[in-house]
C-alpha positions in Angstrom: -5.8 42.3 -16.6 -3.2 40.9 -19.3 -6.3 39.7 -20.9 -6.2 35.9 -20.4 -8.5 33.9 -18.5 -7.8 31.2 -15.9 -10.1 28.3 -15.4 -9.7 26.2 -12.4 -9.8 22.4 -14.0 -10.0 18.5 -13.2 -10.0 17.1 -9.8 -10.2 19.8 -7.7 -14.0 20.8 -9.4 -15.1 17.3 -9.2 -14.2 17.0 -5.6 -15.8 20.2 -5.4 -19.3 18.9 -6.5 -18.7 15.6 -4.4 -18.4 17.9 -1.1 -14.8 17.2 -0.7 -11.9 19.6 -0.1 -9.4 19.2 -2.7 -5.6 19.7 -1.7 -4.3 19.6 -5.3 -5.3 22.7 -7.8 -5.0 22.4 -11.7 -5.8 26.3 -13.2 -5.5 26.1 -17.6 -4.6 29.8 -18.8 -6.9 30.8 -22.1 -5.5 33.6 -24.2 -1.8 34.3 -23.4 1.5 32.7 -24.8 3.8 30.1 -22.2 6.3 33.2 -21.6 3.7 35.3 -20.3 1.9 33.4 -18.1 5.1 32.1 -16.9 6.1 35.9 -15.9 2.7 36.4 -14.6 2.6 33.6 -11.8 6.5 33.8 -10.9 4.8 37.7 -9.6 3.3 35.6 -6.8 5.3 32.7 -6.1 8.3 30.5 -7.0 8.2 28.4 -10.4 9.4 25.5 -10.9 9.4 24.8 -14.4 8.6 20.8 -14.3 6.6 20.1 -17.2 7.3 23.4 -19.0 7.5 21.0 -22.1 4.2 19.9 -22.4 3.0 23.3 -21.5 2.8 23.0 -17.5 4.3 24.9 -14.6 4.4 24.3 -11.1 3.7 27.4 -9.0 4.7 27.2 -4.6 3.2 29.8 -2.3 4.4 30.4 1.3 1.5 28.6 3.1 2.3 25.4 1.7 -0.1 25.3 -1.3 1.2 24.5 -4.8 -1.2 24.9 -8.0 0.2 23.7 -11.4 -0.8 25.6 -14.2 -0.9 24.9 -17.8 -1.8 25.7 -21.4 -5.0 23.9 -23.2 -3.5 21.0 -25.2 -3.8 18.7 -27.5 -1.8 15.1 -26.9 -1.2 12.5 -29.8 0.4 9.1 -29.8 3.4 9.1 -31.7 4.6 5.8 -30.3 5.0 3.1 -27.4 5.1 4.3 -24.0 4.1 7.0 -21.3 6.7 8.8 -23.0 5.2 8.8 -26.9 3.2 11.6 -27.1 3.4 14.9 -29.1 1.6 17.5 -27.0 0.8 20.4 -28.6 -0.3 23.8 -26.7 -2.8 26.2 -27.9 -4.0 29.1 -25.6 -6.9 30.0 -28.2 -8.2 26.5 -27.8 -12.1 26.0 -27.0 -12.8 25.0 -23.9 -14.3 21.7 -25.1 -11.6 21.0 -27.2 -9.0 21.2 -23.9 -11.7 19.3 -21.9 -11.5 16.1 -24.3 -8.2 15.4 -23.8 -8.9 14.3 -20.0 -9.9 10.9 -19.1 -12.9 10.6 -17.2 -16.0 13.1 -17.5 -15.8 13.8 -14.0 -12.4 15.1 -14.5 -13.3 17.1 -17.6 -15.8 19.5 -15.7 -13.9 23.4 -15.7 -14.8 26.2 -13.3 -14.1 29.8 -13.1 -12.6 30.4 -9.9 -14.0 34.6 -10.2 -17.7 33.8 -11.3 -18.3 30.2 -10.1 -19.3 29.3 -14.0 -19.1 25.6 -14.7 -18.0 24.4 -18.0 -19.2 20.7 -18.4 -19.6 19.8 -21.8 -19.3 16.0 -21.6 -21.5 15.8 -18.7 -19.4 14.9 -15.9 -21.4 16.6 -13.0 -24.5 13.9 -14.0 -22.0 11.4 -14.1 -21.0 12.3 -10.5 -24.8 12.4 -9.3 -25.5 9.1 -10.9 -22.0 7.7 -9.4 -20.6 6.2 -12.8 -17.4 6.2 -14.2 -17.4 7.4 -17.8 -14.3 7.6 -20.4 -14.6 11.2 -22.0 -13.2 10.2 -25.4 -13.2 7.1 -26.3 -9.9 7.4 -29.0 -7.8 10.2 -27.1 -8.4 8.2 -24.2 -6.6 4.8 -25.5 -3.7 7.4 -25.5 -2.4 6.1 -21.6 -3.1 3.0 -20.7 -2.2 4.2 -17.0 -6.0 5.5 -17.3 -6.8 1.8 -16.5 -5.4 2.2 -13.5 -6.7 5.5 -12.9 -10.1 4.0 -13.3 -9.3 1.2 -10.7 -8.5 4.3 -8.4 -11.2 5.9 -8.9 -14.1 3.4 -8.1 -12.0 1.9 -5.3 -11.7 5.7 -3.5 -15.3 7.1 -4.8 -17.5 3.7 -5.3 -18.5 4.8 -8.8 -19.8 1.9 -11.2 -18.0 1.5 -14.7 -20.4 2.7 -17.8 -20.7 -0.5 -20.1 -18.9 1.3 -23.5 -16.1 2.9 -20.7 -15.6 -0.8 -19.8 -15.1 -2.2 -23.3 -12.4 0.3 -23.9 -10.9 -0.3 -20.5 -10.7 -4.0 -21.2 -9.3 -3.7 -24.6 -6.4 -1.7 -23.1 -5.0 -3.8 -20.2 -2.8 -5.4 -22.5 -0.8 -2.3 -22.8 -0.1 -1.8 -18.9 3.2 -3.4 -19.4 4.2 -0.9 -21.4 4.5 1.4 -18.0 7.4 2.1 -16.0 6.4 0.4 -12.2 6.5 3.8 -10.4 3.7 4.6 -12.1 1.4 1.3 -11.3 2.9 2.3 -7.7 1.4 5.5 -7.5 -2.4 4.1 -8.6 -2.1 1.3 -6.5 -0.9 3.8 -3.5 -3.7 6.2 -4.1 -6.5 3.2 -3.8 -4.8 1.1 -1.1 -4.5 4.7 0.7 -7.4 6.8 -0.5 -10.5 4.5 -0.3 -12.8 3.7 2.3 -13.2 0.5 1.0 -10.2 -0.8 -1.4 -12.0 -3.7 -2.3 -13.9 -1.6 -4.5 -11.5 -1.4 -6.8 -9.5 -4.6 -6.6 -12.5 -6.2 -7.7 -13.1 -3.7 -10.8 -9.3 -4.6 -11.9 -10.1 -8.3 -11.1 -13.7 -7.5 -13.4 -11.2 -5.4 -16.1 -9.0 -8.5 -16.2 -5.8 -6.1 -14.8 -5.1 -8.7 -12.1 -4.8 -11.7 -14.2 -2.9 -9.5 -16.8 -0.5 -8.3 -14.7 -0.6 -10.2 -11.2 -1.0 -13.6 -11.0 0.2 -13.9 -7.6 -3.3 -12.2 -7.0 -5.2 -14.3 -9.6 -4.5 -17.4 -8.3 -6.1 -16.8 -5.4 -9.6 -16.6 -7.4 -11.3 -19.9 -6.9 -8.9 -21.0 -4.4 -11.4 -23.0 -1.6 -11.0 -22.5 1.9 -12.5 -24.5 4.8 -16.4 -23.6 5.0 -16.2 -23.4 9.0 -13.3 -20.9 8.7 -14.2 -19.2 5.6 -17.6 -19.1 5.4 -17.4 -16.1 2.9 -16.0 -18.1 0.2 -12.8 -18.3 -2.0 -9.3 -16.9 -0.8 -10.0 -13.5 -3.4 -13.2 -12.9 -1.3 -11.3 -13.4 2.0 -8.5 -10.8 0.9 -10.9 -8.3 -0.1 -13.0 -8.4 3.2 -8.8 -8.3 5.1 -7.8 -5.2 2.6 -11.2 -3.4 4.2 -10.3 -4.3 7.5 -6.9 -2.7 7.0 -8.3 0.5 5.7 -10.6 0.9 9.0 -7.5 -0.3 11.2 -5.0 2.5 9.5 -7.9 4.8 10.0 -8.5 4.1 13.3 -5.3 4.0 14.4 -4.1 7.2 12.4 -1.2 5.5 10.7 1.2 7.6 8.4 0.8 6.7 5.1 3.8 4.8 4.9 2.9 2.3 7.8 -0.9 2.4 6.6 0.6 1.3 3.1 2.7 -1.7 5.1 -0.6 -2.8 6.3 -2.7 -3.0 3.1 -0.3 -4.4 0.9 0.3 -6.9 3.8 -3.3 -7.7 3.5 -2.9 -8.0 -0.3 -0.6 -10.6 0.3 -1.2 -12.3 3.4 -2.4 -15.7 1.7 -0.7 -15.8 -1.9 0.7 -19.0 -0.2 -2.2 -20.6 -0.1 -2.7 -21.5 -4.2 0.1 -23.6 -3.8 -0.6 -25.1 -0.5 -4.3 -25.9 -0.4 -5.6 -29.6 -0.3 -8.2 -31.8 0.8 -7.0 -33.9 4.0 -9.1 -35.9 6.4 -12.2 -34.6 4.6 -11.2 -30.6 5.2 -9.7 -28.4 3.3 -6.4 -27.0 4.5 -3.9 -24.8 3.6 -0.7 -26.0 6.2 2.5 -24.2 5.3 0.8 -21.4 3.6 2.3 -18.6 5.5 6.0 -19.6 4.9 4.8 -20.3 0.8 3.4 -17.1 0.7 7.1 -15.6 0.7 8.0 -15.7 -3.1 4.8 -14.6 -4.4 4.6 -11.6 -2.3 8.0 -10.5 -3.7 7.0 -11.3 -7.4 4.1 -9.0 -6.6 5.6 -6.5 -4.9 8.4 -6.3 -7.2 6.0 -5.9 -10.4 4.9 -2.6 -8.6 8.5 -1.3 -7.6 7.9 -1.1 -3.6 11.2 -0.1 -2.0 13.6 -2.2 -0.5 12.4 -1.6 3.7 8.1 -1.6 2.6 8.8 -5.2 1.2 10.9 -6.6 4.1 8.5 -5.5 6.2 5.6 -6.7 4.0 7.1 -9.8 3.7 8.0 -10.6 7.1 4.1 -10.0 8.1 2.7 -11.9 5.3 5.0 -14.7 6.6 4.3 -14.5 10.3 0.1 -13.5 10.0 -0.9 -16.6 12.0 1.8 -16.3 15.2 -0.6 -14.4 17.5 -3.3 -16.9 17.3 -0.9 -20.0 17.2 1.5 -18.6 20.2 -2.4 -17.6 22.1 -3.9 -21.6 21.5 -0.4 -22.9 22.2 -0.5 -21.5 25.7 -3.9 -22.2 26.3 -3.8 -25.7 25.3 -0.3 -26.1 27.5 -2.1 -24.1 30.7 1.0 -22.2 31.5 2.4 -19.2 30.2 5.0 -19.0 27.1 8.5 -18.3 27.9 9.6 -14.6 27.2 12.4 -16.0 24.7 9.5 -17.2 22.3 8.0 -13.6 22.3 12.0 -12.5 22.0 12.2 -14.7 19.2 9.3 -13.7 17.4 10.4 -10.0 17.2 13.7 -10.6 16.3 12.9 -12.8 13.4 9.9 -10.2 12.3 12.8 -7.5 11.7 12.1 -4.6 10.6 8.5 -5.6 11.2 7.8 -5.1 14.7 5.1 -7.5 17.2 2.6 -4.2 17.1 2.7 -4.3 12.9 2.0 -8.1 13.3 -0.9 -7.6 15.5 -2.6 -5.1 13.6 -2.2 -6.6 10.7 -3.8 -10.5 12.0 -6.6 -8.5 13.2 -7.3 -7.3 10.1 -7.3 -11.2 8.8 -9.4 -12.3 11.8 -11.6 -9.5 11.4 -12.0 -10.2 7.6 -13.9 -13.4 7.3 -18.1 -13.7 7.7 -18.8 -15.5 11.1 -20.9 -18.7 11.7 -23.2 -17.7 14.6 -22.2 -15.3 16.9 -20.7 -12.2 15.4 -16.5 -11.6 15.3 -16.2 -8.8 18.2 -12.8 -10.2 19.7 -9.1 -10.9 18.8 -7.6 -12.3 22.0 -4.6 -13.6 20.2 -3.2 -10.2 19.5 -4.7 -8.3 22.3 -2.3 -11.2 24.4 0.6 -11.0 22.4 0.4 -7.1 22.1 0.2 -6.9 25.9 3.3 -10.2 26.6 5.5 -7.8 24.3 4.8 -4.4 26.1 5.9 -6.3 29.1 9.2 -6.8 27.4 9.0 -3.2 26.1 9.2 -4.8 22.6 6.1 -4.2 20.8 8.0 -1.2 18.7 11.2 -2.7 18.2 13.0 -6.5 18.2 14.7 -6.8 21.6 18.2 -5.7 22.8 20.9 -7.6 23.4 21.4 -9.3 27.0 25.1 -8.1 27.0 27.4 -6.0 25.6 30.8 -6.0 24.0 31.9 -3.8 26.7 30.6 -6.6 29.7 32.7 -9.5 28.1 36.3 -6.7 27.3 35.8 -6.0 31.1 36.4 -9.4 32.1 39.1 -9.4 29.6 38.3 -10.9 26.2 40.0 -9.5 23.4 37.3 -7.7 20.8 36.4 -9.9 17.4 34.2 -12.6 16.1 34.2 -14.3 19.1 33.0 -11.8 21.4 29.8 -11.4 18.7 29.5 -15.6 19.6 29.4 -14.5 23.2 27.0 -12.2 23.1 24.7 -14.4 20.9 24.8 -16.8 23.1 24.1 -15.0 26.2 20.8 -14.0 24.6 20.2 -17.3 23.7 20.3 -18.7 27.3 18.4 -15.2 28.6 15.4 -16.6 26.1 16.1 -21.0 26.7 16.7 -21.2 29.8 15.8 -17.8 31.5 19.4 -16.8 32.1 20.1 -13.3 33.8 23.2 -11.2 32.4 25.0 -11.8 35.7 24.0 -15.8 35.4 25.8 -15.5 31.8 28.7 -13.6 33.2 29.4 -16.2 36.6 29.0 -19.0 34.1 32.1 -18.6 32.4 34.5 -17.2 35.3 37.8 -18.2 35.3 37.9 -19.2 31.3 40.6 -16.7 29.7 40.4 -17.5 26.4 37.5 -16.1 24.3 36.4 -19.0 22.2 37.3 -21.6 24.9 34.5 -19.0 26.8 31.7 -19.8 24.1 32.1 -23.3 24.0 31.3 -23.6 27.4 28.3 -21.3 26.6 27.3 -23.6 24.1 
């Protein structure tokens, strides 16, 4: 009615014509002027004016759904960065002018949300039919080499295969990834860690692209890295983790994780043997990898750390990648000794996996267990974790490391005076519950009649 025209544009079209329902709209405005269109859309819901600089706005309904709207534009280098670019905005801009500037032709298809019109001048709904990935413009798209990482993404989540002139350009441009701030490599690596059926897709595309030795050699290394044939019959440790990071996808899936916890568990899977570069040797005519899980601690922090994961994801990434074998050892440990593990070694384990928990841990060794090609019968079973899953519901610590066999409150009663002391006391009580099978009551008898606080620990000790 103003006498504009709004095009809906980018992903939500192509997941249109894939069959998928997109939860993210893009609409670009033809024909009016940025203070217009800004005073149309704040008519029908709250603006938030986010990008207003390079011509976008950010528009919030009341049922939940936001659409960002934006001008056609035109981007240009001007210098190093994500942040050197001058963008200029033209409403009168052709529609295949506005559609170069996107990355991938799949992403520079344009609908019109009244008529149902398609607008695909780079042929983008071919490329989607004949599932390749293909750069739109080969200049304006060396503009952001994040698009490297888009593309990783991308076949990881829809499978595509890389057209041979996209990949030269792709290639030619990983150098420049270290140009980017780290939240932005964290946001591609969420998407295909969280987004793709099978993530190995597209680990193996940046491995192909040259991303991982370029910017992760923590993953690198693990290229050509042997394991033990009877193990490992599918080959090198890089094969092996990208078998685990598809068994980690199917596991989150299965189990309906959050994307938070579902992000613990494929980065875990990422990770789980980066100790093994440094440990792996030939011995007694095998080829083993002993200490690998404690080795693996630095390199999982250089990695995680090149991507910016937050302080809690990492512990608890960490702590997994460090503990992946414990179900399986703790299961053959008991079977081999034909009599059950003491509760204090399950205690112990989830204490020392803090903030990790015992369920974490076992979801994320099945994944490893699960990942590997069998010799003979098929992998179906994961005793290990199905034991140590069940010993720890028992001690109603699957979810959380275990509570302390006394409180301050038991040992001020009997009349020690509150301080560091009384912390010894009540570390040592839990030590005897999970040595020696102590009660509280056992702990509490044990040192009746001692007055004096520390003389009271000693004799715990």
């Amino acid at each position: 009615a103003r006498g504009g025209r709004a095009l809906l544009v980018g992903g939500s079209v192509r997941d249109f014509l894939m069959g998928k329902i997109s939860k993210d709209f893009d609409m670009e405005i033809y024909g009016l002027e940025a203070e217009m269109i800004r005073d149309i859309v704040a008519e029908h819901g709250k603006v938030e004016e986010v990008g207003m600089a390079f011509g976008v706005l950010k528009v919030m309904f009341t049922d939940g759904i936001d659409i960002d709207v934006s001008l056609p534009r035109k981007d240009s280098k001007t210098g190093e960065g994500h942040k050197g670019f001058n963008v200029e905005t033209d409403p009168n801009m052709s529609i295949e002018e506005a559609a170069r500037r996107r990355d991938f032709t799949f992403n520079s298809i344009c609908a019109d949300p009244m008529t149902g019109e398609l607008y695909d001048p780079f042929g983008g709904a071919k490329d989607i039919r004949d599932g390749v990935l293909k750069v739109t413009d080969q200049e304006l798209f060396k503009d952001d080499p994040l698009r490297v990482l888009r593309a990783m993404q991308f076949i990881g989540r829809f499978e595509f295969t890389i057209d041979s002139g996209s990949e030269a350009v792709l290639k030619e441009m990983v150098p420049l990834l270290k140009e980017l701030p780290k939240e932005r490599l964290l946001e591609e690596w969420r998407k295909l860690l969280l987004k793709s059926h099978r993530p190995s897709n597209g680990l193996e595309a940046a491995r192909e692209l040259g991303v991982i030795e370029g910017l992760h050699p923590e993953l690198h290394a693990l290229v050509g890295t042997e394991q033990e044939y009877e193990w490992h019959p599918e080959g090198d440790v890089w094969v092996h983790t990208l078998m685990v990071v598809d068994q980690a996808a199917q596991l989150a899936r299965d189990n309906d994780l959050d994307p938070d916890a579902a992000f613990v568990q494929l980065l875990t899977a990422v990770t789980h043997d980066t100790g093994k570069p440094s440990t792996t040797k030939f011995l007694d005519g095998r080829i083993r990898s002993r200490g690998h899980e404690e080795a693996g601690e630095e390199p999982t922090k250089a990695f995680l750390a090149s991507l910016g994961v937050d302080k809690l994801t990492t512990k608890k990434v960490v702590k997994l990648t460090t503990h992946h074998l414990k179900p399986t050892i703790l299961y053959l440990s008991e079977q081999k000794s034909k009599k059950p593990l003491k509760d204090g070694t399950i205690r112990r384990l989830a204490k020392s996996l803090h903030p990790a928990t015992i369920r974490e841990l076992v979801m994320a060794a099945r994944a490893d267990h699960f990942g590997r090609d069998s010799v003979g019968e098929p992998i179906t079973e994961f005793p290990g974790g199905d034991w140590l899953l069940e010993r720890a519901r028992r001690l109603e610590i699957q979810d959380r490391r275990p509570s302390s066999l006394t409180k301050g409150r038991d040992w001020i009663k009997l009349g020690y005076k509150p301080g560091i002391q009384l912390g010894r006391l009540i570390n040592l009580a839990n030590e005897l519950r999970d040595e020696k099978e102590y009660a509280k009551q056992m702990v509490l008898d044990a040192v009746e009649g001692i007055d004096d606080t520390e003389k009271a620990a000693d004799h715990l000790e």
